[in-house]
C-alpha positions in Angstrom: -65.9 27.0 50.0 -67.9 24.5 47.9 -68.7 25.6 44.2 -72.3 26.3 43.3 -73.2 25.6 40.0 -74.2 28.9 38.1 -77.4 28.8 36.0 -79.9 30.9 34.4 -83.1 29.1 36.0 -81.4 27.7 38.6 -79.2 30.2 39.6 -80.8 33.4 41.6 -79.2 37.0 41.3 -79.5 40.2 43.6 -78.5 43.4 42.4 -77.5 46.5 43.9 -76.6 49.7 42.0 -79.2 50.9 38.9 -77.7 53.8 37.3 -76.4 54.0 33.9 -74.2 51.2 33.4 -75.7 48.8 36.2 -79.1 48.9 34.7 -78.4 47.8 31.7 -75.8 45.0 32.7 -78.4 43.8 35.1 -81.5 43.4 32.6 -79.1 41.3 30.6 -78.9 38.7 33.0 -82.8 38.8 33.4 -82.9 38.1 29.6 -80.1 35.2 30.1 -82.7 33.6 32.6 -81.6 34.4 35.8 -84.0 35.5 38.5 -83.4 38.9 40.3 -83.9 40.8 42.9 -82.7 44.3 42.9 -82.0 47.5 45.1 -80.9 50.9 44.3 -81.1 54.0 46.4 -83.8 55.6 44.3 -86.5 53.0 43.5 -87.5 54.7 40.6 -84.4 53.7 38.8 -84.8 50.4 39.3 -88.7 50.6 37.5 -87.5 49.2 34.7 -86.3 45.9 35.6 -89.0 45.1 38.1 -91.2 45.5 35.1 -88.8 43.1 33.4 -89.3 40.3 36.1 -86.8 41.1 38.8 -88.3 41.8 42.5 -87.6 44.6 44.8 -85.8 44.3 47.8 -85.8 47.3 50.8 -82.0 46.9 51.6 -78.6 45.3 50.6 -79.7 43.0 53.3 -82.9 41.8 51.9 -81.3 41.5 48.5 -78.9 38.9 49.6 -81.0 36.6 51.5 -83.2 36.5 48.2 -80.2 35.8 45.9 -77.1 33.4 46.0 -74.9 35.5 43.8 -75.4 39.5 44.5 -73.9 41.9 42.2 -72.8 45.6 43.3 -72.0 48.5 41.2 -72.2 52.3 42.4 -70.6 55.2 42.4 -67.7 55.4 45.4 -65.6 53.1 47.7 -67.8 54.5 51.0 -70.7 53.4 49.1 -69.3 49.5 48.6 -68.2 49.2 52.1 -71.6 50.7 53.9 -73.8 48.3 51.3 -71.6 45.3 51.4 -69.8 45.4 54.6 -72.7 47.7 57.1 -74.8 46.3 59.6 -77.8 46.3 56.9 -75.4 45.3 54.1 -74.9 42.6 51.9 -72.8 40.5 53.9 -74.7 40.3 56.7 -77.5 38.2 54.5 -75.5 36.3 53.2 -75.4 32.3 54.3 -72.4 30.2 53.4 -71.7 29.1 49.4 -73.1 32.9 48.5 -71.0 34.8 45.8 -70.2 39.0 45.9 -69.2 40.3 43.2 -68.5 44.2 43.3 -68.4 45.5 40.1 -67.4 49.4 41.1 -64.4 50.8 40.1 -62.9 51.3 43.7 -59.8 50.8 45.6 -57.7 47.3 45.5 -57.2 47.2 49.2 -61.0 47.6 50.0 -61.8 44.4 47.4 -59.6 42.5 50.0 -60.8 43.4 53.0 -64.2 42.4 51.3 -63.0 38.7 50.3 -61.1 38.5 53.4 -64.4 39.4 55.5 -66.3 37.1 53.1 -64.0 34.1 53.5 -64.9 34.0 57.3 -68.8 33.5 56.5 -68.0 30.8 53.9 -68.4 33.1 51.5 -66.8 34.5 48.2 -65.7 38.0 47.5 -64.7 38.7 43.8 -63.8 41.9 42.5 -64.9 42.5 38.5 -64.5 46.4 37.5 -65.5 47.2 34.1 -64.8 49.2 31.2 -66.6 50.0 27.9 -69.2 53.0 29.2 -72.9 53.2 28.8 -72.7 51.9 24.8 -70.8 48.6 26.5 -73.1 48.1 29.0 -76.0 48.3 26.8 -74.5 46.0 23.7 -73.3 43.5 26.7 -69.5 44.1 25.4 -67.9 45.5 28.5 -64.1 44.2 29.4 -64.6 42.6 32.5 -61.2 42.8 34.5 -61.6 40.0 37.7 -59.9 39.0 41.1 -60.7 36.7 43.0 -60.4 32.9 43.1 -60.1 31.3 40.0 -62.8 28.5 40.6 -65.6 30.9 41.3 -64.6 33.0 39.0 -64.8 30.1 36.3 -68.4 29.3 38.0 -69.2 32.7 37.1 -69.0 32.7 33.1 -72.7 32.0 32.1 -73.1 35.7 34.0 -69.8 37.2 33.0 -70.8 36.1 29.2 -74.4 37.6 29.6 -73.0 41.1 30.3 -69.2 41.3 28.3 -66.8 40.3 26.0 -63.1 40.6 27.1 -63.2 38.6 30.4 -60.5 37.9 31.9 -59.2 36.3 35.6 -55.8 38.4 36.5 -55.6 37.3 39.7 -56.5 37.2 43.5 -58.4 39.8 44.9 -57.3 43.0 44.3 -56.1 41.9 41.0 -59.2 43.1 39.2 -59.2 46.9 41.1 -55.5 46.8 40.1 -56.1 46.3 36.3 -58.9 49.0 36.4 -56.4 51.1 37.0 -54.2 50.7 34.2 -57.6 51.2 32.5 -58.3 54.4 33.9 -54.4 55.7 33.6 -54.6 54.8 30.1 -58.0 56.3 29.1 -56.8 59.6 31.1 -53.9 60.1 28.7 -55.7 59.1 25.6 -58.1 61.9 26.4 -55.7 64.9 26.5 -54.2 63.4 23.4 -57.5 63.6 21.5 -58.8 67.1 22.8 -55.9 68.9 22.0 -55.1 67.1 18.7 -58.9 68.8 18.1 -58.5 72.1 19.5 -55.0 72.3 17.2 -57.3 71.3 14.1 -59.7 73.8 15.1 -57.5 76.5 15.3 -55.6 75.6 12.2 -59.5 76.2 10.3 -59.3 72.5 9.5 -62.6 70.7 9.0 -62.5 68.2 12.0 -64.8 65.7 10.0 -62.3 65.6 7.4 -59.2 65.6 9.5 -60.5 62.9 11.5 -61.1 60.5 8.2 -57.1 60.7 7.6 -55.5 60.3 11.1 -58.4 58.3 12.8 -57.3 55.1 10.2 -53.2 55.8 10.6 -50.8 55.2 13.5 -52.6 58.0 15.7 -56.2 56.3 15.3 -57.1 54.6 18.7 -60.5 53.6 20.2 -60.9 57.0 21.8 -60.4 58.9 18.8 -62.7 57.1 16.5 -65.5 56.5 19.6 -65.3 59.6 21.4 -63.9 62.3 18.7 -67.1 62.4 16.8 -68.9 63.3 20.5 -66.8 66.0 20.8 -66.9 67.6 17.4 -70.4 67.3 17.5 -70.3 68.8 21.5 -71.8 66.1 22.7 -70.8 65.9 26.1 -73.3 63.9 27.7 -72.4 60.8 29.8 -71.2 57.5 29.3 -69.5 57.7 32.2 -69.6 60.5 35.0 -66.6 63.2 35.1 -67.2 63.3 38.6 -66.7 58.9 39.1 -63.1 59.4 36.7 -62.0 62.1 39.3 -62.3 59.3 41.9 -60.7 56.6 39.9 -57.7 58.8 39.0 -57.3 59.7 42.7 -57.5 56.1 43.6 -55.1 54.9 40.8 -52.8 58.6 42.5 -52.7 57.0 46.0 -52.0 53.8 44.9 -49.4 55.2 42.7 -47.7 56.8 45.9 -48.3 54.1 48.4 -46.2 51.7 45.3 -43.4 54.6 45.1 -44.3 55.2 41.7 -44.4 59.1 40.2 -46.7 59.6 37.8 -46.8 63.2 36.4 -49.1 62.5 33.4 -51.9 61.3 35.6 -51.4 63.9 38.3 -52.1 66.6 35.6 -54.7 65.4 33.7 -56.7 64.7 37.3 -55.7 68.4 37.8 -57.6 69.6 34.6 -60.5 67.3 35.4 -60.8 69.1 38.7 -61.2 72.3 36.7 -64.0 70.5 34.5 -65.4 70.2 37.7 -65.1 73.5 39.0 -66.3 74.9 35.9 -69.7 72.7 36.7 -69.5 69.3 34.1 -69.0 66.7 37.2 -71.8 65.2 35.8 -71.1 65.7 32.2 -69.2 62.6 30.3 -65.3 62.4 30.8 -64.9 64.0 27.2 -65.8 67.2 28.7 -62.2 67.8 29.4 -62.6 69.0 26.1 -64.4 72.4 27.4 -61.3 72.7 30.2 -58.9 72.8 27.3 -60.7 74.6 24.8 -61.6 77.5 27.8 -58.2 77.7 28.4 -57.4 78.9 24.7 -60.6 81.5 25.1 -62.8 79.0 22.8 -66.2 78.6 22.7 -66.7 75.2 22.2 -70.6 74.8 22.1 -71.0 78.3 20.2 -68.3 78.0 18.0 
């Protein structure tokens, strides 16, 4: 497909997906310049942007005949394939030169079947998962992990650099679902490693402020630890990103796992505990609220303590 040249002013964006991390990724590409037009399932939580400039649009549909580069990010792997690939979705507004970019965390083979229908309408179908939570998504410092073909992807940067930091092409599509994955397997681990470092402190009558101070700046200090230890010490357990949406990543990252012959016990248990977060009614709590699984396992109070 022939390149379009990318540019605030020049260059007109659709976006689909408004909640906590899609909000604030799109408004900074309405500050860069770039005129929108937006869709989300609830209007309401879109308010803010079409007061920022961007226009509404009634369907995926709509959104892509208004735009020539259309952004998704939501919540689950049906929702990308009903809104980009449906009868009403983005793909069937599209003309030829267009751009997708789906930005959800959601299953490798799905971001191909999505370039691959894409490439028969002249049209390009990048995959760009993110990382960095709400706090990223706000400061425009998300990592950006991208598949997809490289010249587009290269087109792309004055948009990529509105919204993150770490951006970086790892391959053809698929590629960026793939490394999203590692994300997610890594962040899983880190998480049981910092709740139960904290529980132990707890339980030894440490003061966690003061514990954290010493290991937080040795060889156990770690992005997690310094970023979300505080939250949890303080029992803040509100969302940066959904407990419910990391229970779908991990089982994505589990089949894939299995379909690649690979075991993976870590992983399988700490999506086991995160099923009991959910059971125990945090799906839409924040991901640190593994912390209350663990720490009701030991009869702890967490919040009350």
């Amino acid at each position: 497909m022939a390149i379009i040249n990318i540019a605030p002013g020049k260059t007109r964006i659709g976006w689909i997906g408004t909640g906590i991390m899609g909000a604030s990724m799109c408004s900074h590409l309405i500050e860069a310049g770039f005129a929108c037009t937006v869709n989300n399932r609830t209007r309401a939580k879109a308010q803010r942007l079409i007061d920022a400039g961007a226009a509404w649009a009634d369907s995926p549909k709509a959104v892509a005949e208004a735009a020539d580069v259309i952004f998704t990010i939501v919540g689950y792997p049906a929702e990308v394939r009903s809104l980009i690939l449906g009868s009403d979705g983005v793909l069937a507004g599209c003309r030829k030169g267009n751009v997708v970019v789906d930005m959800t965390t959601s299953e490798p083979s799905l971001a191909v079947e999505i370039a691959e229908a894409a490439a028969k309408l002249g049209v390009a179908g990048i995959d760009a998962p993110v990382s960095g939570g709400d706090v990223g998504a706000r400061e425009a410092r998300l990592s950006i992990m991208i598949g997809g073909d490289k010249e587009v992807v290269d087109a792309l940067a004055p948009c990529w650099e509105a919204m993150g930091q770490a951006i970086v092409h790892q391959g053809g599509p698929g590629a960026g679902q793939h490394t999203k994955m590692v994300n997610q397997i890594l962040i899983a681990m880190g998480m049981i490693g910092v709740c139960e470092a904290l529980l132990y402190a707890y339980k030894a009558g440490l003061d966690l402020e003061t514990v954290m101070r010493s290991v937080a700046s040795g060889a156990a200090g770690s992005w997690m630890l310094s970023n979300i230890g505080p939250r949890i010490i303080a029992g803040d357990f509100d969302p940066g990103f959904f407990v419910e949406h990391f229970i779908k990543d991990m089982g994505i990252a589990l089949e894939e796992s299995k379909r690649m012959g690979l075991s993976m016990p870590g992983l399988a248990l700490v999506h086991q505990l995160y099923l009991t977060v959910q059971a125990q009614g945090h799906s839409r709590y924040g991901t640190q609220a593994l912390h209350l699984a663990l720490a009701s396992m030991s009869n702890i109070d967490w919040q009350n303590r």
